[in-house]
N, C-alpha and C positions, 0 to 999 in steps of 0.2 A: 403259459401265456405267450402270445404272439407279440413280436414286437415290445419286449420287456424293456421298463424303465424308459418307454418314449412319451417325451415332453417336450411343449415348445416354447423357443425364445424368442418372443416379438422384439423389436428396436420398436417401431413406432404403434403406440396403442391409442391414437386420434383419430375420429372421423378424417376421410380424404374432402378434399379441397372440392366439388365438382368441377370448379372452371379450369384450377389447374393441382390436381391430384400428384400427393407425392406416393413415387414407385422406391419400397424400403423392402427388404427380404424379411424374411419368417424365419428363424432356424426350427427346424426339425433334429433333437437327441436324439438316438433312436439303435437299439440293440436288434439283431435276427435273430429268427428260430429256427427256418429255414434256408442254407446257403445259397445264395444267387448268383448262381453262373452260367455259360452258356451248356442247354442242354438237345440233346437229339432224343424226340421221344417219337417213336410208330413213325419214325424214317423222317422227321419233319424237324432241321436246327428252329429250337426255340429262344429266343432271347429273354431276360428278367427282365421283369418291370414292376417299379410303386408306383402306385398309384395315391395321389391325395387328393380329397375330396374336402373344399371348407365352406363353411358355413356359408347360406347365400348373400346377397349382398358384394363379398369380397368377389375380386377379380385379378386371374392369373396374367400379369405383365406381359406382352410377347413385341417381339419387332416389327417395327413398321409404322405408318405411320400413322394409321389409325388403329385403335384398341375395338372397334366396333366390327372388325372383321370374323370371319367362323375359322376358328382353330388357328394356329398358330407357333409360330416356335418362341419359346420362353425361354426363361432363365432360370438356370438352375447350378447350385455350387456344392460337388461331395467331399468331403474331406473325412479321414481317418480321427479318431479322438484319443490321445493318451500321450504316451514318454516317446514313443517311438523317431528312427530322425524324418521321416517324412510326413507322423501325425501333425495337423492342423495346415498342410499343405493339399488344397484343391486338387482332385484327381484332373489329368489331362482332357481338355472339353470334347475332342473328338472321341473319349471315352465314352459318353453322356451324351444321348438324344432328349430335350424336352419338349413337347407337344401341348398345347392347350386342348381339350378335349371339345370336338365338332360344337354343340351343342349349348354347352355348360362353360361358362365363362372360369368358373370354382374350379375346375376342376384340374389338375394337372398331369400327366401321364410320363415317367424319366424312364428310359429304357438306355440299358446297361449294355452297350455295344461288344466292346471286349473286354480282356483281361485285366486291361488298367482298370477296371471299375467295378470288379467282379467282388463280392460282398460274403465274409464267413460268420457264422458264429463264434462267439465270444468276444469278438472286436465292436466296439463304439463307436457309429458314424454320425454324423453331421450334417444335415441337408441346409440349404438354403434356397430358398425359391424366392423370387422379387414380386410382391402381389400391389394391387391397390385395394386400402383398408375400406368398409363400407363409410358411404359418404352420411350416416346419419347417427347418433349417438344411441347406446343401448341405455336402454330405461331402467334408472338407478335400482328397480327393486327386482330386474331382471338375473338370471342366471348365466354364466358364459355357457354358449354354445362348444360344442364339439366338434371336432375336426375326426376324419378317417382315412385310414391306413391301409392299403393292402398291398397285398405283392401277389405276382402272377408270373406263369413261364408263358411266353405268347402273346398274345393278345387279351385282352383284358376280359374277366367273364364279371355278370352273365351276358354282355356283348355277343361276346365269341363262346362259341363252346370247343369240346377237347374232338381232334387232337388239333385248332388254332387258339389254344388258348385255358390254362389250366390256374385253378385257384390256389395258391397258397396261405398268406399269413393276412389278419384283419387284425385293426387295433381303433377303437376309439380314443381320442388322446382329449383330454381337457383342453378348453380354446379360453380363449382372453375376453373381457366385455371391453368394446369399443367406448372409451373416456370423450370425455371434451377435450376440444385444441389450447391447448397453452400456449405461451409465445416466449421462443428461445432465441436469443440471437450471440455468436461466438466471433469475437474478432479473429481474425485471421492472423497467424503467427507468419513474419517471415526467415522466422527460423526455421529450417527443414531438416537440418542436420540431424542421425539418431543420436540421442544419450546426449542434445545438448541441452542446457538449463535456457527455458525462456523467460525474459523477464516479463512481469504482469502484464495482462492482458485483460480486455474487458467483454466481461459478460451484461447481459441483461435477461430479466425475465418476468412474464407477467401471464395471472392466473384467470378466468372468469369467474372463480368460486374463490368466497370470502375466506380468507385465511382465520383459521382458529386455532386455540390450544391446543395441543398433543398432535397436530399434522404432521409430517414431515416432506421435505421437499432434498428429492435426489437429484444430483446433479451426476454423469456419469459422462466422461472422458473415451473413447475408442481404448481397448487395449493396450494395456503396453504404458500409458501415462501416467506418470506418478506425481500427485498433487500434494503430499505432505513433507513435511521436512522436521527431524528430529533437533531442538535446539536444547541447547543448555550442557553445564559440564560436568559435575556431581550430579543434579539432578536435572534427568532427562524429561522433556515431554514430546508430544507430537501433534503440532500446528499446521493448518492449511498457510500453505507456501503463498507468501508474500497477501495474504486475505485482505482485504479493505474494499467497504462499502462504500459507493459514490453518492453523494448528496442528490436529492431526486427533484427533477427537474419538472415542475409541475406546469400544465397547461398556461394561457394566461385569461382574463375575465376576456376579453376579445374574441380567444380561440374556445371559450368552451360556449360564449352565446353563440358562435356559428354552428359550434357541434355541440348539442345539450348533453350527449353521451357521454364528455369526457368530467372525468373529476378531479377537484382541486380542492387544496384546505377552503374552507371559510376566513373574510380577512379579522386576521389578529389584532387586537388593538397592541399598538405599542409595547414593547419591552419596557417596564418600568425601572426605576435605579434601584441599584443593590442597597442604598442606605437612602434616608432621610438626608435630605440637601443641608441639615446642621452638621450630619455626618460626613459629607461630604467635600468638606473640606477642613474636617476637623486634621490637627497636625497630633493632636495627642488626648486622648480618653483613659480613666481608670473609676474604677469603682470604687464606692467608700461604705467602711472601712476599709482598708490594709489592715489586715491580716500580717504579722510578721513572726514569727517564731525562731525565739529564741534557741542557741544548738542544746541547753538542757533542759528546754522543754519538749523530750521527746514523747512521752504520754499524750501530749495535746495534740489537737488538730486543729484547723483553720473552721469546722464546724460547731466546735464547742462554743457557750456561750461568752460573753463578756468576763463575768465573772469569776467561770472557771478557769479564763486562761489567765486574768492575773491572778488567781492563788497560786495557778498548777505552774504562773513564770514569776511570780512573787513582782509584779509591776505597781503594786499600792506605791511604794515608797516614790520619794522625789523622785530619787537618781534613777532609779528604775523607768520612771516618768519619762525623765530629760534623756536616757539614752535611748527611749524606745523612739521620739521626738526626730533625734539625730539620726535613728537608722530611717526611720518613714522619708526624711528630709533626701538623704544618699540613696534610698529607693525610688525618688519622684527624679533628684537627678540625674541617675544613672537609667532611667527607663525613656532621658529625652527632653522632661521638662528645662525652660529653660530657667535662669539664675535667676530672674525679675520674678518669677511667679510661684517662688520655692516656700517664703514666707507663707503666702496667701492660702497657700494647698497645705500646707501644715495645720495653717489655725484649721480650715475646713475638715481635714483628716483628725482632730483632735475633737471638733466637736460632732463630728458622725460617730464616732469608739464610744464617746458619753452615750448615746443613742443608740446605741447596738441593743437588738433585742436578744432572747435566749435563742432564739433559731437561726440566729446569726445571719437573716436576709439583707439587702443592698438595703442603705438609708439614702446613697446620693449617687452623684454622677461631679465629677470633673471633666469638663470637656475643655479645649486650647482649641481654639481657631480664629481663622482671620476676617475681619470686615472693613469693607470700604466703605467709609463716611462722605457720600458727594451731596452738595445743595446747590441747585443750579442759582438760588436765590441766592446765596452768601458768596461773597465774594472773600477770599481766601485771605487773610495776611502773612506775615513772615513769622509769625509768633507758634505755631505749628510744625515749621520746618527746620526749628530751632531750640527748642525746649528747653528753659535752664536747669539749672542739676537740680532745685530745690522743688520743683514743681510736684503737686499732688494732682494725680487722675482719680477719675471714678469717672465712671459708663453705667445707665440708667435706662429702662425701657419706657419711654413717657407713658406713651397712648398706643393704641389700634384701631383699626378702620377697617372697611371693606370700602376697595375703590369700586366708585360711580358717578361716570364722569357727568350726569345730566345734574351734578351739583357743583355752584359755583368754584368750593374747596379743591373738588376733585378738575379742576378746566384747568390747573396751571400745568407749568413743563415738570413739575418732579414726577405725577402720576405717568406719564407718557413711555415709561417703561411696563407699567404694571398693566396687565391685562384689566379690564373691566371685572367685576366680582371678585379679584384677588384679596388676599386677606394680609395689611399690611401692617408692620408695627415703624415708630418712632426711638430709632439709637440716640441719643445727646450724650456725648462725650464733655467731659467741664473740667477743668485745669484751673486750682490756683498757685500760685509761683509770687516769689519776693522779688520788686523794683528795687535793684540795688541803686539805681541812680536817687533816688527818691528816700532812701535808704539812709543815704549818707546826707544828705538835706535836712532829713530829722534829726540825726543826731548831734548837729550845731544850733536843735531849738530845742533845748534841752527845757529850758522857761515855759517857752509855749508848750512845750509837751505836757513837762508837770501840772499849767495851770489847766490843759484839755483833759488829765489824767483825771484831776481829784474832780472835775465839772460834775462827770456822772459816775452813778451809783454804784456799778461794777466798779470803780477804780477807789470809791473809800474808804478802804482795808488796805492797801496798797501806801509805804512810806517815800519816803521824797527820794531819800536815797536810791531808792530800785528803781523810782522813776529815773532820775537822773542818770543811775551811770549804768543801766541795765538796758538801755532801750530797747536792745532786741526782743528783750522778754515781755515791756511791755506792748512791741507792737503785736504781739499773740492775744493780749491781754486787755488791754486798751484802748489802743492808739486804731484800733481795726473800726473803729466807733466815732473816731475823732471825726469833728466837725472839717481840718482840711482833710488833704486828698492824704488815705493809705499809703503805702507799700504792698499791698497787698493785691494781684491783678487777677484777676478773674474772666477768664474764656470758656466760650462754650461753641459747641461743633455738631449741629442734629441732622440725622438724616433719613429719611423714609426707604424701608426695604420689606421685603418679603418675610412674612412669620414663620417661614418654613428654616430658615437657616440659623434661626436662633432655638437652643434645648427647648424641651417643654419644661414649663414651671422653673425657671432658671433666673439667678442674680447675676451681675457681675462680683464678681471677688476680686479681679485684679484687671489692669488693665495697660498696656503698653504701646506707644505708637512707633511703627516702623516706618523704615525709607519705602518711599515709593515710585515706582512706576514703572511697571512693564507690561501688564495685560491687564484685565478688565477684572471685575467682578465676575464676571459665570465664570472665572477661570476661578477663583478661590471656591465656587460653589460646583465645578463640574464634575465630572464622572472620572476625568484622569487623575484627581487628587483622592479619589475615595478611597478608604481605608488606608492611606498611608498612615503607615504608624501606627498604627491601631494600639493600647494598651487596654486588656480589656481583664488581664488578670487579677484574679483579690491576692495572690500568694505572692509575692515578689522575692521570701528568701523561702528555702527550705530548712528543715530542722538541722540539715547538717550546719549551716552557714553559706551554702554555695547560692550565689545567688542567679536567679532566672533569669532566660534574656528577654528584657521587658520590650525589644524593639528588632522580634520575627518579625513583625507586619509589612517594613521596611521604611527606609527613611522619608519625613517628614516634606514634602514638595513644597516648603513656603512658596507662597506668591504677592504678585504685588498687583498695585491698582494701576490702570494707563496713564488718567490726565493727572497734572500737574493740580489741577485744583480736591485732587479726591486724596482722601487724608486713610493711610493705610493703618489700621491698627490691630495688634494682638489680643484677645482678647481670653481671662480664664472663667468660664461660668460654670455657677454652682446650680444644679438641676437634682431638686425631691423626687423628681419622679425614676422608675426603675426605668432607666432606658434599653436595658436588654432587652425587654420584652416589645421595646418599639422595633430597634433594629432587628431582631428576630422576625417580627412581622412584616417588615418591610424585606428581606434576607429571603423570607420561604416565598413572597409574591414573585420577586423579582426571579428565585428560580423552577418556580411554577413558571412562569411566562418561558424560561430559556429550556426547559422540558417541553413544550409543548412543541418550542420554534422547533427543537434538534428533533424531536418526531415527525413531523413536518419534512423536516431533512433526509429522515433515515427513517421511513416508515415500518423496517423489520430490524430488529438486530439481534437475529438469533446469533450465538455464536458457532460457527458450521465445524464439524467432526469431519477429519480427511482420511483418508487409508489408501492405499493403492490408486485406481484413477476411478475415487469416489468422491463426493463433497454432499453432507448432509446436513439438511437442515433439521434438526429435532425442536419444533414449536415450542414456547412457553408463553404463560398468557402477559408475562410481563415485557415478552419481545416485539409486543406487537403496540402498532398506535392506538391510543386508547380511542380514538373514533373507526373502530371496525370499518365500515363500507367505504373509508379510506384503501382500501389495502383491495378494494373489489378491481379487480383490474390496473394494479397501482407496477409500471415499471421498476422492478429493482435490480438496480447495477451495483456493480461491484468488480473488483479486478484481483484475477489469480497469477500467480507464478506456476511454471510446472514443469517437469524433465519432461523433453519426447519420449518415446518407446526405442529402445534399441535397436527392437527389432518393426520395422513399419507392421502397422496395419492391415490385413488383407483392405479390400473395398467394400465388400459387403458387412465387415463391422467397422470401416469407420466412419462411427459415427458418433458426436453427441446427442445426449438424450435427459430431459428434465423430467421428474414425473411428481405428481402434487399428490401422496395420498390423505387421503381424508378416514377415520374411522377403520385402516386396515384397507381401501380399496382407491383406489386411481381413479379420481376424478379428474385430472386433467394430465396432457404431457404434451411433448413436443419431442422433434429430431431435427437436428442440424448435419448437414451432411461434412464431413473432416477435410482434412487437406493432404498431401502426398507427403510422406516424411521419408528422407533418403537415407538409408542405412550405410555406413562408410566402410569399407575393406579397412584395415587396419595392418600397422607394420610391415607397409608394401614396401621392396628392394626389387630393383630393377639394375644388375649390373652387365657390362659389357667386358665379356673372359675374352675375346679375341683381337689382334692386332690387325685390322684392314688398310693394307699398304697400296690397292688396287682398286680404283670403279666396281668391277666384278666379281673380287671376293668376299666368298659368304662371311657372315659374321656368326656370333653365338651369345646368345644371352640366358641369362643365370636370373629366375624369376620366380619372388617368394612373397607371401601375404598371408591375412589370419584372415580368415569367415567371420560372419558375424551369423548369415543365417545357413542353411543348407544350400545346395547348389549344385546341377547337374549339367552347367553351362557357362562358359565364362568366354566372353567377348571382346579382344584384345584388337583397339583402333589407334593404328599412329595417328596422330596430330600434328605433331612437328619434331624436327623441321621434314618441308617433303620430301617426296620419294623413297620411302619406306618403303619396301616389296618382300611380303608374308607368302607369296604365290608361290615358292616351296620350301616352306618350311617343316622341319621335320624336329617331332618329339622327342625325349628318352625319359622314360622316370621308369623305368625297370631291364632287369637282364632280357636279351633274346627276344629284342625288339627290332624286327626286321628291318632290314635299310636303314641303320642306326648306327652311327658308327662308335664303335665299343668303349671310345674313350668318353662317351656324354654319360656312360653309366655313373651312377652313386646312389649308391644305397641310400634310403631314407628319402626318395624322393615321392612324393604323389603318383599315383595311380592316372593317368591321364592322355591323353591324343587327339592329335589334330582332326577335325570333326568337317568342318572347311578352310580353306583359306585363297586368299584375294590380296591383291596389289595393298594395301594400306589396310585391311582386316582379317583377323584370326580368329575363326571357334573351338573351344576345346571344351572335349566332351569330359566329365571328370564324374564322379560320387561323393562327397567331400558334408560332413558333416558341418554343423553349426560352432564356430569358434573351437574351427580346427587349421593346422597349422598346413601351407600348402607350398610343395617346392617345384621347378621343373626345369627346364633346360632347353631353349629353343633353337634349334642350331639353321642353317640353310640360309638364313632370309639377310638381307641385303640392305644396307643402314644408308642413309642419302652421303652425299661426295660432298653438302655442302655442311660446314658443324652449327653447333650448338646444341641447348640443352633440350635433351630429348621429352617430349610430352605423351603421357597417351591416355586411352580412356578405356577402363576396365565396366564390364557391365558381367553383374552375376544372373543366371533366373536358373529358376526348381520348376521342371514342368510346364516351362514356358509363361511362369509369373517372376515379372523382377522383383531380384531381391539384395543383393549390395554395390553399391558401384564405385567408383572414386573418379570424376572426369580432372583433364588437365594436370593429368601426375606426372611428375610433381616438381616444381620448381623449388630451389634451395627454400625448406622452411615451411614450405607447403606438407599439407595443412598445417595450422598454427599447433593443435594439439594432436599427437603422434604424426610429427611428418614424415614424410614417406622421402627415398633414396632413389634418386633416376640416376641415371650416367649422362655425360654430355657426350655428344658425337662429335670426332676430335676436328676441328679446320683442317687444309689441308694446303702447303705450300704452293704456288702457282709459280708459273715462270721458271721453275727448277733448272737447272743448267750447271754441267760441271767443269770442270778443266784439268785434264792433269800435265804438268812442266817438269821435262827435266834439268839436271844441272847450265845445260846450255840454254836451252829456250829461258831461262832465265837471264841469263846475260848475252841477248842477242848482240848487243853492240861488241861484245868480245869475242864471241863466236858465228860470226854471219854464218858459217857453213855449214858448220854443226848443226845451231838451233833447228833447222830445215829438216831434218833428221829426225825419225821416228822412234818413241821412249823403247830402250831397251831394259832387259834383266838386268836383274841385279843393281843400280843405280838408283840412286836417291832421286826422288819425286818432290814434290809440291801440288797439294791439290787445290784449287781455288773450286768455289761452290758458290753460284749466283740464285737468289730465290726473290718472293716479295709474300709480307705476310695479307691474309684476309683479313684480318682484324686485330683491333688492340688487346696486346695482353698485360696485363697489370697479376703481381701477387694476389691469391685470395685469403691469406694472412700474412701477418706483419711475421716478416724473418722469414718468409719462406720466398725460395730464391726460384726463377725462372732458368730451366735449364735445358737447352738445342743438344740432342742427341743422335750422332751420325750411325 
């Protein structure tokens, strides 16, 4: 077979844009049968040539500035495929002629110049050619078209015939069907560094075709990018790096009547409350019976009936009774309730147990919360703000209504909270309390008492004596009847409010008034008091004795009422009806409604699968919004983390690319074109071996780095400080290197030499594999007279494509991870000036005649040395000493 195992790799599989067409390469796989190289056949040099021929519609890319011209030169990229150190590096372009062929816009024609491009069997190349995709979509039930392959020595047949032009190898290659346009968009990192970690980044993306079950939607990174991250310590898994969906930002009703096209949810009625507004400020709930089990009642359970659990806990007898009484009592206290309403919840818990049936279902409800009693009619007294110890409460529901204000009842200011059609009930709060002043009055009418006692009929069992020196008992008894005024006072406190905040089917059982005033009513009825406290369990102890903690919910938010005139009270009511089943219904609305909102918000949440620089979405029908033709067109963002590539990108794959498929086949995609990513030399030292005592003498530098990719050129630019002059420098990194001087020799250096070199720049030609170790030695070239720390900028390329560089190397520290090692260039004294004095010219006053006399042998000297420094020097660590060496 010709042209074995050739396949191709589109990046962009979308109709082109007509007005402005994106130009993305095609890779061509592709094995020979016959080798291609330059041949002389019947006296006539022949050149190779492939020829590709694609389907019509598409159009081979060429320069210039219109695409509407005949023929043309295109773009075309070869590269080698395998382990090799130069595989997936571009052959040199002047290797490579591309032609668009006269006629046929499809058509493309690469002719193989020289050597650099020459093509054998066995070896895997790689083509790339830049086309524009056709500008109309292939019809969903059509088949891809075919692309063709040939190779020729010559000119291409049957154009030409032999001897300008001989046939070789044909191949049909399977082609791509042209999808719909999808829409990608990739924030731009401005990290560029290779191998650094970026932190999240946002994507967006959106499909024309309705997303369904089992699709999946590929997200694909250029090369080189790795978007997963392995977390956990024992047990490992592997997550897309830093993943999160962003909340979807829908049209608004404004922007979609101008554009009917776009779409947006339909409006939601309100979020409802998670509980019933009695629930809502309730401080404390429990269910009745309690359940409590005893530690030897291990055989039972909280499901058994009434009467199996007192055989199977022996609970018939009193004691048995009174201690189960005691624990329900330490169960209500210890889950919250308060002291005042400990009694009340007992008799209640006692007569729900009588009433337990065999199936052990709820008889009641306990519920604790608060209500505020205001009447704008009653004007307040101090008898409320002060309650004596003796006073008895009781709280009553009178009546119910539905306000409407076109009735007289309904026109005063209490309805004027209540919306019209609300459905209200009547609280009356009633307090009687013993007048001790009043108190102590009757018991100096001990006469009049006795004759008011025996008057009426309830008192004619009653003897003189009880009347007389018992009074207390008979104002219980009698005197509460008597013709003057009681001890006995009686108040009452009603107030109209909403029937939603009181139980369904509910008494009061107990009833307690607190201090008040700090906020209003909707605050004991709002949504920030809901479920505190919640007690909703029947078990309170377990079989062992340990008891449960009645108060997860979390603590109670009492509140109080504003005005001074609104009477804040506690209140414990007894409710027949199962309230679970109300809060449950109330519970699954209110999160039906927050299901619907966060879909609304997150109209996809599959959870995406990462590997390498891939991100998948694999569909499920529960990841989508439950209203489909949402999702038609529907932007989804979201933000990724992700290492760069080590090693950059070529250009013709970097790129991002989405692709939607649908049923096994691509129904839409998109390509985003990448950004430059700079690969870093690594463990660069740059030291300076020679002492430069003169303007003009040469220097020598000692220059070593790691690869990060292959390299057949490395670009060395002083930057600072100036006048650096490379203009003759001369190499060593082997023996018996001409004009060398024999002492730059050392084994183990790089293979390498000076290629050009210029006042402030140097090339050096090298072979140097990928993350290989590189040394050399640069001797001749001339460092500036003025110091400081030395700067330069290294640039790698393979074939005349860059590929590592490191600019501005390197200042202490630089770069932050693996910094590299420069030399400073030393200052250098100015004004230098010496002296030398002998014994006399030192004591010219003692020796006028002598001193005048020129230093001889042998005699002792004095040297005096005049300089001035260029700059301050300070230690660059502590304890390390500055030290002037002559």
């Amino acid at each position: 077979a010709t042209f074995p195992f050739a396949h191709l790799d589109p990046i962009f599989l979308a109709w082109s844009d007509k007005e402005s067409p994106m130009a993305i390469p095609v890779g061509i796989q592709f094995n020979i049968t016959t080798d291609l190289f330059r041949q002389t056949l019947r006296g006539r040099p022949l050149l190779p040539m492939i020829r590709v021929i694609m389907p019509p519609l598409f159009a081979v890319v060429v320069a210039g500035e219109s695409q509407d011209i005949q023929g043309g030169d295109c773009y075309v990229v070869l590269q080698q495929q395998g382990t090799c150190k130069l595989c997936g590096i571009p052959f040199e372009q002047d290797a490579i002629r591309c032609r668009r062929e006269w006629n046929r816009k499809n058509v493309a024609e690469i002719t193989f110049v020289n050597k650099g491009a020459w093509l054998w069997r066995g070896l895997m190349y790689k083509m790339w050619i830049t086309v524009y995709n056709p500008e109309v979509e292939d019809a969903e039930d059509s088949d891809p078209r075919q692309w063709i392959m040939e190779s020729f020595y010559g000119e291409p047949v049957p154009i030409a015939k032999a001897p300008d032009g001989y046939g070789l190898d044909y191949k049909l290659i399977e082609g791509f069907k042209i999808s719909d346009r999808a829409h990608l968009t990739v924030q731009e990192s401005t990290e560029r560094n290779g191998s650094a970690y970026v932190p999240p980044q946002e994507f967006s993306m959106s499909f024309p075709t309705i997303l369904e079950p089992r699709d999946v939607i590929e997200l694909h990174a250029p090369p080189g990018f790795r978007t997963s991250v392995e977390v956990g310590v024992l047990v490992t898994r592997i997550e897309c790096w830093g993943f999160e969906y962003l909340p979807k930002q829908w049209p608004t009703e404004e922007e979609v009547k101008i554009d009917p096209t776009l779409i947006r949810p339909p409006l939601r009625p309100p979020i409802p409350p998670e509980r019933p507004q009695w629930a809502a400020g309730a401080g404390w709930m429990q269910e009745l019976p309690v359940i409590l089990l005893e530690a030897n009642c291990s055989n039972s359970s909280a499901n058994d009936s009434a009467d199996a659990l007192a055989n199977a806990c022996n609970t018939s007898n009193a004691s048995n009774t009174s201690t189960a009484s005691t624990r329900v009592q330490e169960h209500f206290a210890a889950s919250g309730l308060p002291e005042w309403a400990l009694h009340a919840a007992v008799l209640a818990q006692d007569a729900a147990a009588g009433n337990l049936t065999s199936s052990g279902s709820v008889v009641g409800f306990l519920v604790l919360r608060n209500h505020c009693l205001s009447d704008p009619d009653v004007v307040t007294d101090a008898f409320w703000k002060n309650l004596p110890g003796t006073t008895n409460l009781s709280l009553s529901l009178n009546s119910s209504r539905i306000v409407n204000r076109t009735t007289a009842a309904d026109a005063t200011s209490w309805s004027s909270k209540f919306a019209t059609g609300s459905h209200v009930v009547q609280l009356c709060l009633r307090a009687a309390s013993l007048n001790e002043t009043r108190l102590a009055e009757l018991e100096g009418m001990y006469d009049a008492c006795s004759a008011a006692c025996y008057s009426f009929a309830s008192c004619t069992a009653q003897n003189t004596t009880s009347c007389t020196y018992n009074i207390s008992w008979n104002i219980g008894l009698c005197l509460e009847s008597c013709s003057f005024a009681t001890p006995i006072v009686h108040k009452e406190r009603c107030s109209w409010m909403a029937s939603e905040i009181v139980p369904l089917n509910s008494s009061a059982v107990g009833v307690q008034v607190l201090e008040s005033a700090s906020c209003e009513e909707a605050c004991c009825n709002s949504s920030a008091a809901m479920g505190a406290g919640l007690n909703l369990s029947r078990s309170g102890l377990e079989a062992d004795g340990e008891e449960a903690d009645p108060t997860a919910g979390g603590e109670y938010n009492w509140c109080s009422c504003v005005s001074a005139d609104t009477l804040l009270v506690e209140v414990l009511w007894l409710s027949s009806s199962n309230l679970t089943i109300e809060l449950e219904e109330w519970r699954s609305a209110y999160e039906a409604a927050l299901t619907i909102r966060n879909w609304d918000r997150f109209p996809l949440q599959t959870t995406p699968v990462c590997y390498d620089n891939k991100l998948v979405f694999n569909i499920q029908a529960t990841d989508l919004h439950p209203e489909r033709s949402l999702l038609n067109g529907t932007i989804i963002s979201f933000r990724l983390a992700y290492q760069n590539p080590t090693r950059p990108p070529m250009w013709f794959m970097n790129f991002w690319t989405v692709r939607h498929v649908q049923a096994g086949f691509v129904v839409s995609s998109d390509a985003v074109a990448g950004w430059v990513v700079v690969s870093k030399l690594r463990y660069i030292v740059m030291e300076l071996k020679t002492e430069v005592l003169k303007p003009n003498d040469y220097a020598e530098i000692h220059v070593e780095f790691v690869t990060v990719n292959p390299a057949d050129n490395l670009q060395i630019i002083a930057v600072s400080p100036e006048a650096f002059n490379f203009s003759e420098a001369i190499i060593a990194s082997y023996p018996n290197a001409s004009g060398v001087n024999s002492r730059l020799y050392w084994s183990g250096f790089t293979d390498v030499k000076v290629a050009r070199a210029s006042a402030t720049e140097l090339n050096i030609k090298m072979d140097v594999d990928s993350v290989e170790y590189v040394r050399f030695k640069i001797a001749g070239l001339r460092i500036p007279w003025n110091g400081g720390q030395a700067l330069f900028n290294l640039f790698s390329t393979v074939r005349g494509i860059p590929r590592d560089e490191m600019q501005n190397c390197c200042p202490p520290g630089y770069p932050a991870i693996n910094p590299g090692e420069v030399f400073r260039v030393p200052y250098r004294f100015f004004n230098f000036k010496g002296f030398l004095n002998n014994k006399f010219m030192q004591q010219r006053s003692v020796y006028p005649i002598a001193s005048g006399m020129e230093t001889r042998l042998d005699e002792m000297h004095t040297a005096l040395f005049q300089f001035f420094l260029p700059h301050s020097y300070r230690s660059l660590k502590v304890g390390y000493e500055i030290v002037l060496v002559l």
